[in-house]
Steps between C-alpha positions, in 0.01 A plus 500: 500500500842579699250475831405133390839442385667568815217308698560190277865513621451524792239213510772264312806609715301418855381164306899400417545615815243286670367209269405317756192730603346472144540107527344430864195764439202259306324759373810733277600158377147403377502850333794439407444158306142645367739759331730267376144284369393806284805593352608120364108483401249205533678239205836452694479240810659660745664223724630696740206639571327180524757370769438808691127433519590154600743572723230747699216265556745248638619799759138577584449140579820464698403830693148382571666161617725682724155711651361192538760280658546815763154533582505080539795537781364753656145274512668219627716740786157693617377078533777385681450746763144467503563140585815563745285736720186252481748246661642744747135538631413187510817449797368746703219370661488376838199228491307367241215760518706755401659334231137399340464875535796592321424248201108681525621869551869541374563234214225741323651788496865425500425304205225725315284142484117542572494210715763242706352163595667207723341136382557244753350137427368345838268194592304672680195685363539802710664585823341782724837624575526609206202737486725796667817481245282733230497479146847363422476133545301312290402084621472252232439125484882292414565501141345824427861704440577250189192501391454862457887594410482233217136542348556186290894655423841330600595618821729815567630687834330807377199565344454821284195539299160668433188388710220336338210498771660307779674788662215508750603102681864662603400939570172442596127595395583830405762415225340637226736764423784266475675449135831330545678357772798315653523201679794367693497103568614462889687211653487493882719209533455147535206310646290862442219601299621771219382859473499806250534841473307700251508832421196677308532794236192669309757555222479230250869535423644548815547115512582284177653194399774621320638754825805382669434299817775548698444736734187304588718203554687672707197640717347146522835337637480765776162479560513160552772519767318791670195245507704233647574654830121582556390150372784344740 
């Protein structure tokens, strides 16, 4: 009994000593209030340990809040220079081959989409000089861009939603695989036809109306001055 008398001293000097370690360790207070619980008995409301039950749940919600505003910022940085290098390749081309290739090749994989299309509208049905440019460039008849960005919708700069079958008239026959994409509405200027880009993900939720858009802004309005000095 002396052994467990000593111990017990010892135990409540270091806690006078150091309160604050029993207070900010979860688990010795939940002991500790459990304790408390069994000695008062299960007739007496204790309200103090009601607020402290209270007064947990509403840190565990403020912590996960905190885990998930961090991991939102940290989203949005890993975005902004996805987007920032996207635009950086996109001035480094030399002639307008090269930059189809970049939009083909590089937009892909700097921005871990499946697929990158450029929409132009022209009046022409096809032009052979066009045939050698690859797979980036996709010809449609004038109107086509609103058509297809609005589906029946009011009219917005960007476009983020699931497909629904017509994925195939902008990426081509082979589509299938696609399950959301983004489309950026292009203005070339005054007196020219407008254009879009689209990017292609076989991730359902990789593009969805209720993402922020303004990185994408912010791509198209580049884009579109990139376009202007090949178009001019």
């Amino acid at each position: 009994m002396s052994e467990q008398a000593a111990m017990a001293e010892d135990i409540r000097t270091r806690i006078l000593q150091e309160p604050d370690v029993i207070l900010e360790d979860p688990d010795v207070m939940r002991a500790l209030i459990a304790a408390n619980d069994r000695a008062v008995g299960g007739n007496v409301v204790d309200l103090r340990g009601v607020a402290m039950d209270r007064l947990e749940a509403r840190l565990q919600r403020l912590e996960e809040t905190h885990r998930l505003v961090i991991a939102a910022a940290y989203e949005n940085l890993a975005g902004m220079t996805q987007v920032h290098r996207a635009v950086l390749a996109l001035l480094e081309p030399l002639n307008f081959e090269d930059f189809l290739r970049c939009i083909e090749v590089d937009l892909p994989q700097i921005l871990r989409v499946g697929r990158v299309r450029l929409v132009l509208e022209s009046h022409e049905a096809a032009d052979p000089a066009l045939d050698k440019v690859g797979g980036a460039l996709t010809v449609v008849r004038p109107g086509f861009v609103a058509d297809y960005m609005t589906q029946g919708r009011s009219p917005e700069r960007v476009i983020l939603r699931r497909t629904d079958g017509n994925a195939k008239l902008v990426f081509g026959g082979d589509a299938d695989w696609v399950r959301s994409e983004a489309c950026l509405y292009l203005d070339f200027g005054e007196g020219r036809l407008p254009g879009m880009l689209s990017f292609a993900s076989d991730s359902a939720t990789q593009f969805a109306p209720k993402q922020g858009t303004d990185l994408l802004d912010f791509m198209g309005g580049a884009f579109e001055r990139s376009m202007r000095r090949w178009l001019g």
